[in-house]
C-alpha positions in Angstrom: 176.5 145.4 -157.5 173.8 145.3 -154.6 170.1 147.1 -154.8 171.8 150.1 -153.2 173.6 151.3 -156.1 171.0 150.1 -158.1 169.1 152.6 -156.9 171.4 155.3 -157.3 171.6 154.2 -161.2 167.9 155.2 -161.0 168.6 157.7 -159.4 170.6 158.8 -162.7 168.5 158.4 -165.2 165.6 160.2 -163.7 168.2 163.1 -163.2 169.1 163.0 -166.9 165.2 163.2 -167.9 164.6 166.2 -165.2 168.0 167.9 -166.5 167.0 167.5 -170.1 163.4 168.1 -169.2 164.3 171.7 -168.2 165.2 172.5 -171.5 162.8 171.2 -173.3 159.5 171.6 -171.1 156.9 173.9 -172.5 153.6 172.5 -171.3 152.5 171.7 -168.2 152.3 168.6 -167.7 156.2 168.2 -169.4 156.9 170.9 -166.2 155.1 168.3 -164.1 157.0 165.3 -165.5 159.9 167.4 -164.7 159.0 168.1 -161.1 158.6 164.7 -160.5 161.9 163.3 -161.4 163.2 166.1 -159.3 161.5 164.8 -156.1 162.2 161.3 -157.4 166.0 161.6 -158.1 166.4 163.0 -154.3 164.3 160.7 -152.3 166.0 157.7 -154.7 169.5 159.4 -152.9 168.5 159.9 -149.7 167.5 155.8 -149.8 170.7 155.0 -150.9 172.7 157.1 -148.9 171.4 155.6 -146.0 173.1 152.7 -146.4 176.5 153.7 -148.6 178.9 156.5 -148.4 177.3 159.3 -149.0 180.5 161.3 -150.6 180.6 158.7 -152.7 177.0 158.2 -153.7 176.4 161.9 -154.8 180.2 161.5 -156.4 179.0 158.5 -158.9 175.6 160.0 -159.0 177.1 163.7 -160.4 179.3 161.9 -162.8 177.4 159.9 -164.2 174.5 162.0 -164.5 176.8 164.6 -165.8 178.4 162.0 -168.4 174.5 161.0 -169.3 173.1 164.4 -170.1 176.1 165.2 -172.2 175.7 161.9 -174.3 171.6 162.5 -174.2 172.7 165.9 -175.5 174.4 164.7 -178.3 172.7 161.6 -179.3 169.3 163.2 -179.6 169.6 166.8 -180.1 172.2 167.6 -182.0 175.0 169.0 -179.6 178.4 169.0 -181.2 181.0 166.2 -180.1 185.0 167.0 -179.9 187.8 165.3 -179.0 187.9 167.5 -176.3 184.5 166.5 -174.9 185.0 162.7 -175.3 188.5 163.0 -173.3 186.8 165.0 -170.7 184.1 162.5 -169.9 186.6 159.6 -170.1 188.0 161.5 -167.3 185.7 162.1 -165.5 184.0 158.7 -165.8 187.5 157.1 -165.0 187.4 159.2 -161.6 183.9 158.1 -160.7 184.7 154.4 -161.6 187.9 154.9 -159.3 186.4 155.9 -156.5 183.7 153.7 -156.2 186.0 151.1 -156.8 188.1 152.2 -153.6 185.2 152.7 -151.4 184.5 149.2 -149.8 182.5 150.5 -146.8 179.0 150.0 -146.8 177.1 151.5 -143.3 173.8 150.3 -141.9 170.9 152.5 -141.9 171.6 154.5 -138.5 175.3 154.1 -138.1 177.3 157.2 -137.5 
């Protein structure tokens, strides 16, 4: 694994902490917290999609974000888990894993 999607697995947790933050913010400097891993989690994409498939980026970083907010959800406050829910994400985490898996192409910064 290079820096690059390094940086987009940053990129994930910050969006699980403004996702989960929008919920649970009720002060202002929680809001602010929140706001910053907004801003954060974008500019962390926009590095890394200068230099990987961007499809692909924003697919593995909505997955797994997705996946990691569900799991947060559950692990700390209480959300219900099903059989249902558990296949679901093993889906969609098998999709994710699949596609990055496929995509070998890595662009320089500034290549069309």
């Amino acid at each position: 694994m290079n820096k690059h999607w390094i940086i987009v697995l940053l990129a994930v947790l910050f969006e699980i902490m403004w996702v989960v933050g929008l919920k649970h913010s009720h002060s202002i400097l929680a809001w602010s917290g929140t706001a910053f891993a907004v801003v954060f989690t974008f500019y962390l994409l926009l590095l890394a999609g200068r230099f990987l498939p961007v499809g692909t980026v924003y697919t593995v970083f909505t997955g797994l974000g997705t996946a990691g907010t569900v799991i947060v959800d559950v692990l700390f406050f209480g959300e219900s888990l099903s059989i249902a829910k558990v296949l679901l994400l093993s889906l969609l985490l098998v999709g994710v894993i699949g596609l990055k898996t496929v995509t070998t192409h890595e662009t320089k910064e500034g290549a069309a």
